[in-house]
C-alpha positions in Angstrom: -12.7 61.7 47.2 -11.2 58.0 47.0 -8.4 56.7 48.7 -5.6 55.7 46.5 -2.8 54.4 49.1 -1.6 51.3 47.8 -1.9 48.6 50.4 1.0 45.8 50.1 0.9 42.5 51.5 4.0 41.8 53.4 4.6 39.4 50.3 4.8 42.1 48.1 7.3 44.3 50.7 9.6 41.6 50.9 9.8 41.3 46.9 10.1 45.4 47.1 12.6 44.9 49.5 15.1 42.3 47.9 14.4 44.5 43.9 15.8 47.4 45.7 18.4 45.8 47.9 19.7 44.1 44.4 19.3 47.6 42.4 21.2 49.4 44.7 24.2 47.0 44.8 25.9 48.9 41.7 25.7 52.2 43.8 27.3 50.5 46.7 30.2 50.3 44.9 30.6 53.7 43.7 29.8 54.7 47.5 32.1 52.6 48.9 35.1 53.1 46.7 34.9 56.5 47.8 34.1 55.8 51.3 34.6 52.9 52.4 34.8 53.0 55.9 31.2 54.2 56.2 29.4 51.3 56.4 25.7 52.7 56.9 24.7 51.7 52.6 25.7 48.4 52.9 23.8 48.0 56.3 21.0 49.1 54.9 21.1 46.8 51.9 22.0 43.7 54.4 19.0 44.5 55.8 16.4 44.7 53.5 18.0 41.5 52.1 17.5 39.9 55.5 13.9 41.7 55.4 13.0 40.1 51.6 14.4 36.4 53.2 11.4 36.3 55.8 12.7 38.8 58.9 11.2 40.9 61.2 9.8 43.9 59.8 11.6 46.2 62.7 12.7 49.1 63.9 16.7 48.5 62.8 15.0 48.2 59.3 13.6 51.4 59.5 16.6 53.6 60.8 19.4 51.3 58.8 17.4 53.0 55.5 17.3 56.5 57.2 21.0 56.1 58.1 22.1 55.2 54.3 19.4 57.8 52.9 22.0 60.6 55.0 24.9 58.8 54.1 24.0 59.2 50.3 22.6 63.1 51.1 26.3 63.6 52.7 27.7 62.0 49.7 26.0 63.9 47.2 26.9 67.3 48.8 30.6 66.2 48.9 30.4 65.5 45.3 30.8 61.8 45.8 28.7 60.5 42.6 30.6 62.9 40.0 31.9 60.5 38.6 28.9 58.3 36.9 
């Protein structure tokens, strides 16, 4: 059996990075207009921007995603994106 992970250079993460910080940006605004004191999206966006501009592939990175991927869960189950 082959291995077929795809290996990216940290090149290619960074461009990843900055296509799906800019991709999420009309989201942001549909999360934020309905909750716009929870700041965990745009964090997350912030820093994969920061990420795709040459910083440190850290730990912050890591659990700023996993903060807005619950923030959007929470949203979702409180009907937040009905409205697209």
């Amino acid at each position: 059996m082959s291995n077929s992970a795809i290996r990216l250079s940290e090149a290619d993460l960074r461009a990843v990075a900055e296509y799906a910080a800019l991709s999420a940006l009309p989201a942001l605004a549909i999360f934020e207009r309905d909750r716009p004191d929870d700041l965990r999206a745009r964090a997350a966006i912030q820093a994969a921007r920061s990420f795709a501009s040459g910083g440190s592939r850290s730990k912050s990175l890591r659990d700023s995603a996993w903060a807005a991927q619950r923030a959007a869960i929470e949203a979702r189950d409180e009907g937040v994106a009905r409205g697209l």
